[in-house]
LOBAFI-46866 format. One line per field, with one value per residue (C-alpha): residue in three letters; residue number from 0; x, y, z. Coordinates in nm, 3 decimals. Layout:
residues N
res: ALA ...
n: NUM ...
east: X ...
north: Y ...
up: Z ...
END
This chain:
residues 519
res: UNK UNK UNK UNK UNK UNK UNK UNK UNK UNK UNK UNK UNK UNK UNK UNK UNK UNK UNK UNK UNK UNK UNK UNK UNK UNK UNK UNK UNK UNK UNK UNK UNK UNK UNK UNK UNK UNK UNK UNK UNK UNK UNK UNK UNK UNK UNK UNK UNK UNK UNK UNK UNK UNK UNK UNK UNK UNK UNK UNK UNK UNK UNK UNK UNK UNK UNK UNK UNK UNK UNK UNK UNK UNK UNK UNK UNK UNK UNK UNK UNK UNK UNK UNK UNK UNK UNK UNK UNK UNK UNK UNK UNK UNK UNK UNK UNK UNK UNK UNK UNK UNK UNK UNK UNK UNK UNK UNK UNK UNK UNK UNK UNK UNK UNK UNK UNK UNK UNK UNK UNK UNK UNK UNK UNK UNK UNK UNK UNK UNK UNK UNK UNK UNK UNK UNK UNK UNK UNK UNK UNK UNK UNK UNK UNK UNK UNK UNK UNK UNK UNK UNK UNK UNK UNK UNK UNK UNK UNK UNK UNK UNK UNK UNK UNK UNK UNK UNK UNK UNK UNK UNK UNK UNK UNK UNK UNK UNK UNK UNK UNK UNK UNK UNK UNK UNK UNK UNK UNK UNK UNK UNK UNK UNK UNK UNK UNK UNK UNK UNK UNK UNK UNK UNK UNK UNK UNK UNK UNK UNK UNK UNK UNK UNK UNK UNK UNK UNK UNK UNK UNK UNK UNK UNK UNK UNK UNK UNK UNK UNK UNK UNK UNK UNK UNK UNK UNK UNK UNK UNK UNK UNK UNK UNK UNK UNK UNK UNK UNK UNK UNK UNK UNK UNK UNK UNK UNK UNK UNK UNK UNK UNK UNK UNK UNK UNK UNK UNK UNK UNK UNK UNK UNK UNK UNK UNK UNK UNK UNK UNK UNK UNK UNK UNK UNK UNK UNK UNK UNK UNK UNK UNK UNK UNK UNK UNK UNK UNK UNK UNK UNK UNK UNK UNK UNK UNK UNK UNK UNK UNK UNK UNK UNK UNK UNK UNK UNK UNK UNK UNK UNK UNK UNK UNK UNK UNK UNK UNK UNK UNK UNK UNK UNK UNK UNK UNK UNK UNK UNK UNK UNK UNK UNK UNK UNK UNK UNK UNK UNK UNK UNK UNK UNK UNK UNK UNK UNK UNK UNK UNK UNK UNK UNK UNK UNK UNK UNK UNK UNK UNK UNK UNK UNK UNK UNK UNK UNK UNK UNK UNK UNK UNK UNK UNK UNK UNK UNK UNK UNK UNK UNK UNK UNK UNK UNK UNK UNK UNK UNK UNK UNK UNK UNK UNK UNK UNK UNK UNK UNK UNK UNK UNK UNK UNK UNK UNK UNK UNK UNK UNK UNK UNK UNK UNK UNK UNK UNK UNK UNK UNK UNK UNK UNK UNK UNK UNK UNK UNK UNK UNK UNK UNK UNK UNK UNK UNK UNK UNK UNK UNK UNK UNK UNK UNK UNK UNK UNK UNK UNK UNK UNK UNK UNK UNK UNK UNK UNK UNK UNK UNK UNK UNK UNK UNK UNK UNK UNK UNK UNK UNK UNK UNK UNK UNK UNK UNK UNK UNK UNK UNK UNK UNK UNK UNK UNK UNK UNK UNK UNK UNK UNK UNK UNK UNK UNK UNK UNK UNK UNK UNK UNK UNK UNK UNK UNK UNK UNK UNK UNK
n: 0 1 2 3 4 5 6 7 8 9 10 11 12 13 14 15 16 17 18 19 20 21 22 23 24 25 26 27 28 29 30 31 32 33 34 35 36 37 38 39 40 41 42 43 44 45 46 47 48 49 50 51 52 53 54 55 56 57 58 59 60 61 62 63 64 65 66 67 68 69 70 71 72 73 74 75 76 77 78 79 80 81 82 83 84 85 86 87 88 89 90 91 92 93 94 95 96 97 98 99 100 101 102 103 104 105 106 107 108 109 110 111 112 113 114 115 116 117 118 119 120 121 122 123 124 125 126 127 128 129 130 131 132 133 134 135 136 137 138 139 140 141 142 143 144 145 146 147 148 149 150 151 152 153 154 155 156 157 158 159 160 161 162 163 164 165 166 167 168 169 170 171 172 173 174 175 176 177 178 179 180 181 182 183 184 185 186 187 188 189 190 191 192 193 194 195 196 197 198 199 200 201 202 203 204 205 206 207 208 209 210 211 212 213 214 215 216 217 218 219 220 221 222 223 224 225 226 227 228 229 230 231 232 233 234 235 236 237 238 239 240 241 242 243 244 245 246 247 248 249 250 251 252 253 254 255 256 257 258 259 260 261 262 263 264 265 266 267 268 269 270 271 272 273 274 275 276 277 278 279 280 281 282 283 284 285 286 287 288 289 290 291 292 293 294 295 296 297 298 299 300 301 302 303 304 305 306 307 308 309 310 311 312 313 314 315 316 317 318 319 320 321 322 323 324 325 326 327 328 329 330 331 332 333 334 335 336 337 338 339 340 341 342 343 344 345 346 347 348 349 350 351 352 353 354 355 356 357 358 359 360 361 362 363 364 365 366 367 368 369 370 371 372 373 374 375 376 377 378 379 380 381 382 383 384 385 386 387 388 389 390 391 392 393 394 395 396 397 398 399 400 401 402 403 404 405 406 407 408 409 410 411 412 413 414 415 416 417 418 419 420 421 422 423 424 425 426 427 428 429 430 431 432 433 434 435 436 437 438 439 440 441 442 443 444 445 446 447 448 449 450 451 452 453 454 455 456 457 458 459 460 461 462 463 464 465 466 467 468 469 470 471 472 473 474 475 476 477 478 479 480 481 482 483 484 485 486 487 488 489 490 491 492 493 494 495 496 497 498 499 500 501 502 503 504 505 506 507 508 509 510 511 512 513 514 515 516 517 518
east: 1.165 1.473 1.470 1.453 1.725 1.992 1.964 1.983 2.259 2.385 2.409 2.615 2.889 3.190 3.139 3.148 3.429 3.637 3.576 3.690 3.993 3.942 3.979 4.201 4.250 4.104 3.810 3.551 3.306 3.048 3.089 3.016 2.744 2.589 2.637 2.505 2.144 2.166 2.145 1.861 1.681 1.742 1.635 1.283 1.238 1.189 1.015 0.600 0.563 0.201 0.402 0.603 0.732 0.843 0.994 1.168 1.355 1.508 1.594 1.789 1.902 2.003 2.185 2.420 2.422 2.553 2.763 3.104 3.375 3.361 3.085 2.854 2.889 2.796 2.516 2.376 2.340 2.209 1.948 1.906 1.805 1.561 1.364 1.351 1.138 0.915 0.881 0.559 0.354 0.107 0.190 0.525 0.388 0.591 0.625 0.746 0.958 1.139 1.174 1.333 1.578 1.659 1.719 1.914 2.148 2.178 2.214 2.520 2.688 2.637 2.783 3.131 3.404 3.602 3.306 3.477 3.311 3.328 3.213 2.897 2.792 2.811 2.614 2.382 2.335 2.265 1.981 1.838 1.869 1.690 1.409 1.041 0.771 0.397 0.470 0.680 0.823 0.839 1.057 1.293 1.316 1.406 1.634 1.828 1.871 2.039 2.226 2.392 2.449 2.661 2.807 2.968 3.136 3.322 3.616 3.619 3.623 3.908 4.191 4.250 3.908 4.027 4.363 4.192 3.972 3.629 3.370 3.346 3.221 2.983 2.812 2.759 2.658 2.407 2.273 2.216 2.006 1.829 1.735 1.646 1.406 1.251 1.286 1.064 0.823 0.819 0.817 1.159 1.369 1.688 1.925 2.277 2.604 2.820 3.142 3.429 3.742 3.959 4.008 4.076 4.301 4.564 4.701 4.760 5.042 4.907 4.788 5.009 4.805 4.771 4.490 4.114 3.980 3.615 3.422 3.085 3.049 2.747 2.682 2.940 3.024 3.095 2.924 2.952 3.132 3.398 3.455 3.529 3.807 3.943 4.000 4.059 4.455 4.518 4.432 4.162 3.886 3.697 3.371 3.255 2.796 2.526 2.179 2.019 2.303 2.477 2.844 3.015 3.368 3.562 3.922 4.214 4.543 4.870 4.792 4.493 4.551 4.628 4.289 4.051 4.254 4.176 3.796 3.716 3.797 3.488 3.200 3.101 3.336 3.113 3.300 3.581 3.727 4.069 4.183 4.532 4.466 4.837 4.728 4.371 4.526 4.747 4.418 4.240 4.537 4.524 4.098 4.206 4.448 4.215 4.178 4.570 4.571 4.308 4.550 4.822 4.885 4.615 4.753 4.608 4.520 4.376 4.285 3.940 3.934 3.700 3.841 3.820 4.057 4.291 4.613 4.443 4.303 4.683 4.818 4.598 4.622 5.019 4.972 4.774 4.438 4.120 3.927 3.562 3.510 3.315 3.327 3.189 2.842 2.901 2.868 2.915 2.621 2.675 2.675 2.932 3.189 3.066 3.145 3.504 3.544 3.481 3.693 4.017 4.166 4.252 4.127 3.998 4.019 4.055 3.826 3.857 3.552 3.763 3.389 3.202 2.884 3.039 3.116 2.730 2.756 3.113 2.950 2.677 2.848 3.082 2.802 2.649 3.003 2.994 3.332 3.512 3.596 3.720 3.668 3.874 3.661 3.861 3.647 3.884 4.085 4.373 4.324 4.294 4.631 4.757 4.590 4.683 5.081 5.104 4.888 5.066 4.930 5.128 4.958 4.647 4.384 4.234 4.615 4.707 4.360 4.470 4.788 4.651 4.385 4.630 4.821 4.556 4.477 4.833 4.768 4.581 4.316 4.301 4.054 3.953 3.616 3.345 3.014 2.702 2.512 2.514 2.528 2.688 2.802 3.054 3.382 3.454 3.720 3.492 3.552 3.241 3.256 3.000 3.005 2.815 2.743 3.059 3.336 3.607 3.565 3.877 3.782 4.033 3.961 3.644 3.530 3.467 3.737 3.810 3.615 3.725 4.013 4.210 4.231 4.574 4.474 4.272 4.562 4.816 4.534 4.473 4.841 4.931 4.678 4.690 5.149 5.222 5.612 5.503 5.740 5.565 5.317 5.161 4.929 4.676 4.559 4.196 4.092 4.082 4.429 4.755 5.096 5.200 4.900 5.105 5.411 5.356 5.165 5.432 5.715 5.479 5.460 5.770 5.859 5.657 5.781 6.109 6.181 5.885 5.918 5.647 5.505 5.267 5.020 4.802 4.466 4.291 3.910 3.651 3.488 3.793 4.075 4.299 4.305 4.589 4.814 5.015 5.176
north: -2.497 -2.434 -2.010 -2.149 -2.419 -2.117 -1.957 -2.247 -2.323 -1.954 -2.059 -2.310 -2.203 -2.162 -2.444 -2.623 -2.419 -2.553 -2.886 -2.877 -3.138 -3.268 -3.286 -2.980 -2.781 -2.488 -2.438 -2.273 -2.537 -2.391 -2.046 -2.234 -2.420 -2.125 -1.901 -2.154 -2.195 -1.818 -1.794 -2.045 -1.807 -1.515 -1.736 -1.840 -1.493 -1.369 -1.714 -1.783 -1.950 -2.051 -2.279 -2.586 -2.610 -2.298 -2.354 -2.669 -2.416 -2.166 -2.441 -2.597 -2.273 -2.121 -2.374 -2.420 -2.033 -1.977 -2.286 -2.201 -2.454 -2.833 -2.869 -2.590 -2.788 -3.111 -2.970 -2.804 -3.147 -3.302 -2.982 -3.046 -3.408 -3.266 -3.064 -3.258 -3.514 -3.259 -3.030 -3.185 -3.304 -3.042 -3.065 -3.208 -3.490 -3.754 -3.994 -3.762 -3.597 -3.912 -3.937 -3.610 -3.737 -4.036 -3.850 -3.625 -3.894 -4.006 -3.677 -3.569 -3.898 -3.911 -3.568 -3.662 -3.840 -4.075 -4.031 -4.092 -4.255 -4.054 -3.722 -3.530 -3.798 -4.080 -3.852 -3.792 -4.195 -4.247 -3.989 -4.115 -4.504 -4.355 -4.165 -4.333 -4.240 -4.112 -3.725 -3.494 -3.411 -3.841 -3.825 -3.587 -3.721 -4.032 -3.851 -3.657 -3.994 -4.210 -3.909 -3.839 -4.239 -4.223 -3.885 -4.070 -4.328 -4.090 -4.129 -4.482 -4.393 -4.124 -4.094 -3.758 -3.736 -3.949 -3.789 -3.490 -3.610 -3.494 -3.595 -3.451 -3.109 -3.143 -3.405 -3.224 -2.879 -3.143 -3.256 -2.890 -2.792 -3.112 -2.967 -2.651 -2.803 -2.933 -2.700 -2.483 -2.772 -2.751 -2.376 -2.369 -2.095 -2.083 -2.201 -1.974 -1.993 -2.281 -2.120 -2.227 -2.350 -2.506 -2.555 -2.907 -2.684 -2.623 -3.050 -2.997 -2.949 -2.763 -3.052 -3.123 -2.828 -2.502 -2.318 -2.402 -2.329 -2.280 -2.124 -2.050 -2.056 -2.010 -2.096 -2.370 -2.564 -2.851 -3.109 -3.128 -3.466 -3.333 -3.017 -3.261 -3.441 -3.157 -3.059 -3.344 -3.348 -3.010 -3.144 -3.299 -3.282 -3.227 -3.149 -3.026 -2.998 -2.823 -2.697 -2.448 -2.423 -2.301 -2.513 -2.508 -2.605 -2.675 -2.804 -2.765 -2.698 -2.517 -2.403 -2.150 -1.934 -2.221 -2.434 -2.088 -2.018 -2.383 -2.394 -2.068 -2.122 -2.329 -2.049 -1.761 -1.727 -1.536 -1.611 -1.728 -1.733 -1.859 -1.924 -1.977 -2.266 -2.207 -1.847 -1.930 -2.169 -1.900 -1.692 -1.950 -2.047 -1.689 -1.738 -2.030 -1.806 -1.529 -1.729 -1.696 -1.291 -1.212 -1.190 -1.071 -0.694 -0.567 -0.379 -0.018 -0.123 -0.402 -0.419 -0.557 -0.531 -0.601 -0.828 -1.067 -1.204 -1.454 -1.239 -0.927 -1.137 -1.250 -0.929 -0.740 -1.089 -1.054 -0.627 -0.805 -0.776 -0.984 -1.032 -1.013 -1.148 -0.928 -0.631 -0.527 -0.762 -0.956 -0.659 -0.836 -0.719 -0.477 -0.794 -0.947 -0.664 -0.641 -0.994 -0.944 -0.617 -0.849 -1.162 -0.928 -0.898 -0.456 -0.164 -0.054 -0.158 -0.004 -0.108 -0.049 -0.074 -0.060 -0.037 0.286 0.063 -0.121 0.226 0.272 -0.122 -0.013 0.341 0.135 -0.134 0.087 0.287 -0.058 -0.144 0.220 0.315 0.020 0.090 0.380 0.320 0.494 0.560 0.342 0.337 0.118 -0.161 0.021 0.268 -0.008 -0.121 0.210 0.236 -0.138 -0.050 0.242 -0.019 -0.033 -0.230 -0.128 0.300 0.469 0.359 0.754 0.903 0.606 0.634 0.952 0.862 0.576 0.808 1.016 0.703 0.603 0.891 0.871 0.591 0.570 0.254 0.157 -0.134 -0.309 -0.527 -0.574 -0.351 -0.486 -0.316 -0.091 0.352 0.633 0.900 1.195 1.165 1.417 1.517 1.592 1.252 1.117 0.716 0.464 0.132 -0.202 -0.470 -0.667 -0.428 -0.386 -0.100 0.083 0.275 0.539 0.595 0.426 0.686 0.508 0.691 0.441 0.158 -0.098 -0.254 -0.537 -0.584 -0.485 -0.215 -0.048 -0.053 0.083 0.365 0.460 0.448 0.646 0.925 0.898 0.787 1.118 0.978 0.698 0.490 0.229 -0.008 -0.296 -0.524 -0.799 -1.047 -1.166 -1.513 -1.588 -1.389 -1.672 -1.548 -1.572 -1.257 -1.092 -1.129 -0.932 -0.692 -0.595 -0.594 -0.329 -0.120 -0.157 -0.043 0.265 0.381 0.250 0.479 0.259 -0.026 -0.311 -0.575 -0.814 -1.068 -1.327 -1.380 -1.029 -0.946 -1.186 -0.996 -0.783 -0.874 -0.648 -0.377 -0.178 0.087 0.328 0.493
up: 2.844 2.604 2.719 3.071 3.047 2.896 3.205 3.440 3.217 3.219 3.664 3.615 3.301 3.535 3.701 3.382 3.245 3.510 3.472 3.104 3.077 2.655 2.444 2.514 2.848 2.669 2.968 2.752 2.723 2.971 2.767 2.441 2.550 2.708 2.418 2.184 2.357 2.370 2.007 2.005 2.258 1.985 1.717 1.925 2.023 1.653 1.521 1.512 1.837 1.751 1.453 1.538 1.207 1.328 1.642 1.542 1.234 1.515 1.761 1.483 1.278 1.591 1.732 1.418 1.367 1.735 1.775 1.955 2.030 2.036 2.264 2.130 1.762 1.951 2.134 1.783 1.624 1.959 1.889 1.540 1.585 1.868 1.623 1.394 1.590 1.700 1.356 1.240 1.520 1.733 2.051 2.253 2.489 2.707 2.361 2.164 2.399 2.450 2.072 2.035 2.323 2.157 1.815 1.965 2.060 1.736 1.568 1.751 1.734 1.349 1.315 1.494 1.223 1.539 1.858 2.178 2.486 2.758 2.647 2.620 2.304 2.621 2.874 2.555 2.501 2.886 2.861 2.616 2.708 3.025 2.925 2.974 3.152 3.110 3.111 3.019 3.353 3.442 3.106 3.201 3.544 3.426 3.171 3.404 3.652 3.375 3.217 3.577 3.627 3.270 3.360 3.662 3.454 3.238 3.436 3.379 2.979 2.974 3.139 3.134 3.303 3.602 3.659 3.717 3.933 3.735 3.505 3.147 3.147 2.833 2.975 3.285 3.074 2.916 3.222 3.328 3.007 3.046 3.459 3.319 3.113 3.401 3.655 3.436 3.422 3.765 3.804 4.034 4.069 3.965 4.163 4.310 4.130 4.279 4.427 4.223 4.427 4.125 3.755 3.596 3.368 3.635 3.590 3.223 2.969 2.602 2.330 2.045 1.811 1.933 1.789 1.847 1.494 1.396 1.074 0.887 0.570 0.326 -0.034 -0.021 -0.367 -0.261 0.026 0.348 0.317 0.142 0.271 0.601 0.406 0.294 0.672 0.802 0.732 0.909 1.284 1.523 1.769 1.383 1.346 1.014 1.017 0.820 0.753 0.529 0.298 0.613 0.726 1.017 1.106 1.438 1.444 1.673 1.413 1.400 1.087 1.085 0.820 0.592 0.668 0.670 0.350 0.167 0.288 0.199 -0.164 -0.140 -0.049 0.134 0.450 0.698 1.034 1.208 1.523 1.623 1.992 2.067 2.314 2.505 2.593 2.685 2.894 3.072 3.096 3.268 3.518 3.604 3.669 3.867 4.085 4.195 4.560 4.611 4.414 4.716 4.923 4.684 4.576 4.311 4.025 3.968 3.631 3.412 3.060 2.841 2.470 2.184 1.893 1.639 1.442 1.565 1.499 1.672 1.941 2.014 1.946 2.249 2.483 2.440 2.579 2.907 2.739 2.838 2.515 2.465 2.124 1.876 1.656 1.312 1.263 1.556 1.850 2.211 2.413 2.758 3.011 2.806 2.888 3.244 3.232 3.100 3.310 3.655 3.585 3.559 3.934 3.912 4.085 3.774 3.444 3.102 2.821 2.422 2.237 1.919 1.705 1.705 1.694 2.073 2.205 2.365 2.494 2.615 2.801 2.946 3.125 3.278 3.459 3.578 3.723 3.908 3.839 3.813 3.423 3.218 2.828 2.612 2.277 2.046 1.717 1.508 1.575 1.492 1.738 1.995 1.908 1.942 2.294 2.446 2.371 2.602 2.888 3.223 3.478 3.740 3.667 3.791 3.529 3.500 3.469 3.202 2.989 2.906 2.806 2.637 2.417 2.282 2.166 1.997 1.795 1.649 1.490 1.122 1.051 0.715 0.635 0.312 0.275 0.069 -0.041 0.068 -0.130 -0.451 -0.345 -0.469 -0.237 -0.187 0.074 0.295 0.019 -0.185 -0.422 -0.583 -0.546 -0.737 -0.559 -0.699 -0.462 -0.342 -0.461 -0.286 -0.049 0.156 0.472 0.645 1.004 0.978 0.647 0.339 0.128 -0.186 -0.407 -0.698 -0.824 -0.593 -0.195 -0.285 -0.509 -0.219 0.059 -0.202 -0.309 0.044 0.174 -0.097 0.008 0.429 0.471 0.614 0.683 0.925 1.045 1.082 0.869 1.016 0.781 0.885 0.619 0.624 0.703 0.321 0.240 0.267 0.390 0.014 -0.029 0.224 0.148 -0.205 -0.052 0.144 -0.125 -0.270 0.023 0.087 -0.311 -0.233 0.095 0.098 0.457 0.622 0.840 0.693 0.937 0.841 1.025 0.922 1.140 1.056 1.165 1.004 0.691 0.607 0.333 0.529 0.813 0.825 1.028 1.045 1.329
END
């Protein structure tokens, strides 16, 4: 039922996208949703299905593993709640299933600091209020008929919802999981993709903070509870869960670097993703235009890269770069660039892999869109930088990729994590490096080239070896480096090439204390 209901859901995420009006025009909520049951779908597709124990553990695992956005974090506690009705009983039947609804309910609303009526918590409460009956199916039924009844008053609970003329689009992603579930019961087909004529985003002005901020973290130190307080202060629309030793975070701040900075003093940052809600907002204005660009000139060329990082991801938007969000660990899969490729309105568009391990993905989905793409085989994010500032829209996509290839072998990637595991090996240089787990670890050009010391230690090592009189040196911080980290980094650089211009960002790729370039 839950594989079934991702794909029903997977029908219906732009429709819900575009109803998305709070609690911040960002119009991702279908995506989130979507991507979040896709990770419980991974999660039940490894698992012992003969085991409920075992089911209930990737439904709920999952769920907070894949969370993304507001709504995906509400929906994971809705899920957790879910399994944890059904974890020790044999077999789901209509009593139980209306349990798990009912828990459900009370799981997400326990998980949200200030709950506000009107949202997918209220759509949660109606199905659940409504769900009797002597099977499964009668359960659902019922489910689905209250659910929509509350759904229809959300309005009448928000404001923003009724100036836009729509009902909240978490409830409604809800209510399609919850018809997925029983359109499988009923062995239905899936239905066709609604045709979308308008985005609730189009009636809105950008919220008060400007970047939708979200994190995992493992081995945390200190409880869930206060972790929450500790993040309260920097913004709303705050949800802070956990399970398994595993916390998430979602916030909307303007101060990203300084809230991943603070909570990741506190354990094991493993991701984080940071959306500038005013450019997302452009982005989706520009979705909500294609009617009006079909019967506007086309440009020759449009752009798609692979990032993460909240400073990259900005960096490549600001060159008139679609994003698909991904990279080292966290590879996007081939329909997610196809995706990406077909919402930009170009006769052919230009896509940077910027990962050698996205490159096949990248190669893939351009021969199922039969032409349509060109990828340039950026292997480093640096190289994608390189690449996206010689873009043109308005030139033929084969004549620029070339163009755009040579720019990005003139640029040098430098990038400084951590070992995952103890080796010893040789460079290409001949230098023999012994590496424990977790030291610090600088790659050139995606080579692993240096080991030990500081973060700081590694990029001064490594520009020290690749500066071959580059004007240019432009340094990302981590999510766990502050501006302070930067700023002395670069009084260093700056102390040892004196003839180099030094740039710095904060909001570097997830994983990495720094990644930077020279060109």
């Amino acid at each position: 039922m839950l594989r079934y209901a991702t794909d029903w859901l997977g029908v219906y995420r732009e429709q819900v996208n575009a109803l998305n009006v709070y609690p911040v025009p960002d119009g991702d909520t279908g995506t989130n949703m979507h991507l979040t049951m896709q990770s419980v779908r991974r999660e039940l597709d490894t698992c012992d299905t003969t085991s409920m124990p075992s089911v209930a553990r990737a439904i709920s695992y999952g769920a907070l593993l894949g969370a993304r956005g507001n709504s995906g974090v509400i929906l994971s506690q809705l899920l957790k709640g879910f399994a944890e009705t059904i974890k020790d009983i044999a077999q789901v039947d209509a009593r139980t299933l209306i349990a798990a609804l009912q828990a459900a309910q009370k799981s997400g609303y326990g998980a949200v600091m200030k709950p506000v009526e009107g949202t997918i918590l209220t759509v949660a409460r109606g199905v659940a209020e409504g769900a009797k009956g002597e099977t499964p199916d009668q359960v659902l039924e019922q489910a689905l008929f209250a659910g929509q009844g509350m759904l229809d008053k959300t309005p009448d609970m928000l404001p923003a919802l009724k100036q836009a003329g729509v009902v909240d689009s978490g409830g409604q992603g809800y209510l399609y999981l919850i018809e997925g579930m029983l359109g499988q019961l009923r062995g239905e087909s899936l239905p066709p993709a609604p045709e979308i004529s308008s985005y609730a985003q189009q009636q809105f002005e950008n919220e008060a903070f400007g970047f939708c901020t979200e994190f995992l973290m493992s081995e945390a130190t200190k409880p869930i509870e206060e972790i929450r307080e500790l993040v309260s202060p920097f913004g709303d629309s705050l949800l802070v869960v956990g399970a398994e030793g595993y916390v998430k975070g979602h916030i909307h701040t303007n101060q990203p670097d300084e809230l991943l900075a603070a909570v990741g003093r506190y354990g094991k940052m493993l991701k984080t993703k940071v959306e500038d809600m005013a450019e997302q907002h452009t982005e989706i204005l520009g979705m909500a235009g294609a009617a009006a660009r079909a019967e506007a000139e086309v440009p020759p060329s449009g752009l798609v890269a692979v990032a993460s990082g909240y400073g990259l991801v900005k960096l490549f938007r600001s060159l008139g770069a679609r994003i698909v969000s991904g990279g080292q660990t966290a590879n996007p899969s081939v329909q997610d660039i196809v995706d990406a490729v077909r919402s930009v309105s170009a006769e052919k568009v230009i896509v940077l892999p910027n990962n050698k391990n996205v490159l096949m993905a990248a190669q893939k989905a351009a021969e199922l869109l039969e032409g349509r793409a060109v990828i340039i085989p950026t292997r480093t994010l640096g190289q994608g930088m390189g690449a996206a500032l010689s873009f043109q829209a308005d030139q033929n996509a084969d004549e620029l990729a070339a163009q755009m290839e040579e720019a990005a072998k003139a640029v040098t990637t430098f990038e400084v994590t951590r070992a995952s595991r103890a080796t010893t090996l040789t460079t290409s240089a001949g230098k023999e490096l012994t590496i424990a787990d977790n030291d610090v670890i600088g790659l050139q050009d995606d080579e692993l080239v240096q080991s030990g010391g500081t973060p700081e230690d590694a990029v001064l090592e490594m520009l020290m070896q690749g500066h071959q009189g580059q004007e240019i040196v432009t340094v990302f911080g981590g999510p766990q480096k502050t501006q302070a980290d930067l700023d002395t980094l670069a009084g260093r650089i700056r102390e040892a090439f004196p003839d180099s211009e030094v740039e710095t960002h904060a909001g570097g790729p997830d994983l990495y204390d720094y990644l930077v370039t020279l060109e």
